[in-house]
Every structure is written in structure tokens, then in C-alpha cells.
C-alpha positions in Angstrom: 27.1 1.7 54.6 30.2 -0.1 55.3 29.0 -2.2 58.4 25.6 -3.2 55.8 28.2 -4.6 53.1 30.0 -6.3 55.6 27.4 -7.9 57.1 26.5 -8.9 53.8 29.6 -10.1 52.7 29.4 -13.4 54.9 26.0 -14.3 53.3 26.8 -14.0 49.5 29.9 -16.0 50.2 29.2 -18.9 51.8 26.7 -20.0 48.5 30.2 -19.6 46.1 31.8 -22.6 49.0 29.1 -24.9 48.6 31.1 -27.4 45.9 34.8 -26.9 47.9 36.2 -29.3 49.0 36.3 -30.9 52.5 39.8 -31.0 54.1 38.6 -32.0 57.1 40.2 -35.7 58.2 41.1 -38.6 56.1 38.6 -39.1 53.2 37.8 -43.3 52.2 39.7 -44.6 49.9 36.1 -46.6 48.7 33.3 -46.0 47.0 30.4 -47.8 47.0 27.3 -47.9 44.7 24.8 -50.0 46.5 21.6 -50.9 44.9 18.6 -51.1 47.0 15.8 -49.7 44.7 14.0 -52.6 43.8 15.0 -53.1 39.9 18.4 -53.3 38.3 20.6 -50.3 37.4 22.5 -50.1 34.2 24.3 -47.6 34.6 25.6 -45.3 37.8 27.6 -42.0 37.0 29.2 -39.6 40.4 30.2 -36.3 39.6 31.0 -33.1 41.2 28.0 -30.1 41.5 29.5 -27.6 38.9 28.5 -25.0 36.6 31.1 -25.4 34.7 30.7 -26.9 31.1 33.2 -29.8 32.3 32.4 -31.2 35.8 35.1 -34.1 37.3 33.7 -37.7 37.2 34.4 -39.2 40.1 33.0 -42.9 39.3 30.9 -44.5 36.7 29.8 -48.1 37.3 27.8 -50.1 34.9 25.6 -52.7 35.4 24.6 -52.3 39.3 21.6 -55.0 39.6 19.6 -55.1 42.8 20.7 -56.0 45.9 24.7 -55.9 44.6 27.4 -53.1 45.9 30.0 -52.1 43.9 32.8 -50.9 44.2 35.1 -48.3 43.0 38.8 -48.3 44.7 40.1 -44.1 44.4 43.8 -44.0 43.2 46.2 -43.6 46.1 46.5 -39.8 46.0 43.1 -38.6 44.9 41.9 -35.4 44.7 39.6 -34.5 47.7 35.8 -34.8 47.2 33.3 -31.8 47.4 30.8 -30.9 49.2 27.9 -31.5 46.6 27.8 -34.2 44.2 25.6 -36.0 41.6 24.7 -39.0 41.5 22.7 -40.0 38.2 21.6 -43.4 37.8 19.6 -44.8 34.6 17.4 -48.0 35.7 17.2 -50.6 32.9 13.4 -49.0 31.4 16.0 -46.1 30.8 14.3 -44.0 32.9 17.1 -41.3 34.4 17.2 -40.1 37.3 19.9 -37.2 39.2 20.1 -35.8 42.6 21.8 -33.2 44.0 23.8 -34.7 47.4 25.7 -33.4 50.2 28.6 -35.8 51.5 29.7 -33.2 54.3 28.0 -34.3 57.2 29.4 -38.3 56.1 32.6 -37.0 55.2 33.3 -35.8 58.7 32.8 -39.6 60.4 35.5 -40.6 58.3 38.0 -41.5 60.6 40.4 -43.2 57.5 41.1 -46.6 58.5 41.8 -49.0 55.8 38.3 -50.5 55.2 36.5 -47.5 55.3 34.3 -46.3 52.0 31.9 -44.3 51.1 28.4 -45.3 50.3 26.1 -44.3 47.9 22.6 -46.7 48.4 20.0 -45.7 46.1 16.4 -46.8 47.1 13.0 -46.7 45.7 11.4 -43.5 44.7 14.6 -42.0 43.7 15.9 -41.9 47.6 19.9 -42.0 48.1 21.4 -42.4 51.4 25.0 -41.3 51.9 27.0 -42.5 54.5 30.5 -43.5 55.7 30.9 -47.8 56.2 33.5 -50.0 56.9 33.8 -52.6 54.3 37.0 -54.8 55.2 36.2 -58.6 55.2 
């Protein structure tokens, strides 16, 4: 009985780690909305996976039209991002939209050089593509 629960143990625990956060490198000190959907956006909200009452808001950008990136400069100590985030976007019919996203496998290209951020690009058909970009100029 003890070797089943401990075998089991592993498996029920690694669901309660999804929305911990990554402490792995240098997180950007950017992030970027980027619209690529093919109509404005008027409003973009990112937010931690929770099921909490109260999850933290990360960014909220309003208006994003197409084809502009905005950006959102995190303070200089932030706290570290999760795993899983939301991204909910409402297009400017009002139509809202929210996905579910994992940043981990972006997150650990980070290498945390001053240009580096975050992007968020949100296509057509409610497709978002995350990914880690160096934005200096």
C-alpha cells in the first residue's frame, strides 16, 4: 500500500505546480502585445491562471490596432511570471476572447539581456503565439 501511494504521490502533485512560478534564468523585463489578427483590438488584459477569486494582472493595454506592438515595461523588481497565463483580448465588435497559455517553454530562452521581451502575438482565429524577442533598436 505504501509503494501504490507513493507512486501516486508524484502524479497528483505535479497538476497543483502548474501556475508556480519559473525561477529558472533571467525573466524579460518587456512585454509585448502584438497584434496580427487582422482587425483592431480594444482592449488586451494578461493575468495569471488562478482559481482564486483575485488573480494578479500582469498587463492591460488598450487600444492595440492591427499591425502595432505594444509595450508594457515590468517595474525593476517584478514578481516572477507563472507558468500559465491568460490572455483575454476583446476585438472592437466586442467579441471576447481568452486562452489558456504556457510561457515555460519561452521563458527558458530567456537569456536576460537588456532588449529582451516577451511576446504575446495574437492572430486570426483566436491563435496566440508566445515567444521570447529581442526588441532593442
Amino acid at each position: 500500500m505504501k509503494r501504490i501511494i507513493l507512486l501516486l504521490l508524484p502524479i497528483l502533485l505535479v497538476p497543483s505546480c502548474a501556475s508556480f512560478p519559473i525561477r529558472e534564468g533571467k525573466e524579460p523585463g518587456i512585454i509585448v502585445i502584438r497584434n496580427r489578427s487582422g482587425a483592431d483590438i480594444d482592449t488586451v488584459t494578461l493575468r495569471e491562471t488562478s482559481t482564486r477569486s483575485q488573480a494578479s494582472l500582469f498587463v492591460s493595454i488598450s487600444p492595440v490596432p492591427f499591425g502595432v506592438s505594444q509595450e508594457f515595461v515590468r517595474p525593476t523588481d517584478p514578481p516572477p511570471l507563472p507558468r500559465t497565463v491568460v490572455i483575454e483580448w476583446v476585438d472592437n465588435e466586442g467579441k471576447a476572447r481568452v486562452r489558456d497559455l504556457s510561457i515555460s517553454k519561452a521563458l527558458r530562452s530567456a537569456t536576460g539581456s537588456g532588449g529582451e521581451a516577451i511576446v504575446f502575438e495574437i492572430w486570426q482565429d483566436d491563435d496566440v503565439l508566445v515567444f521570447i524577442e529581442n526588441i532593442a533598436k
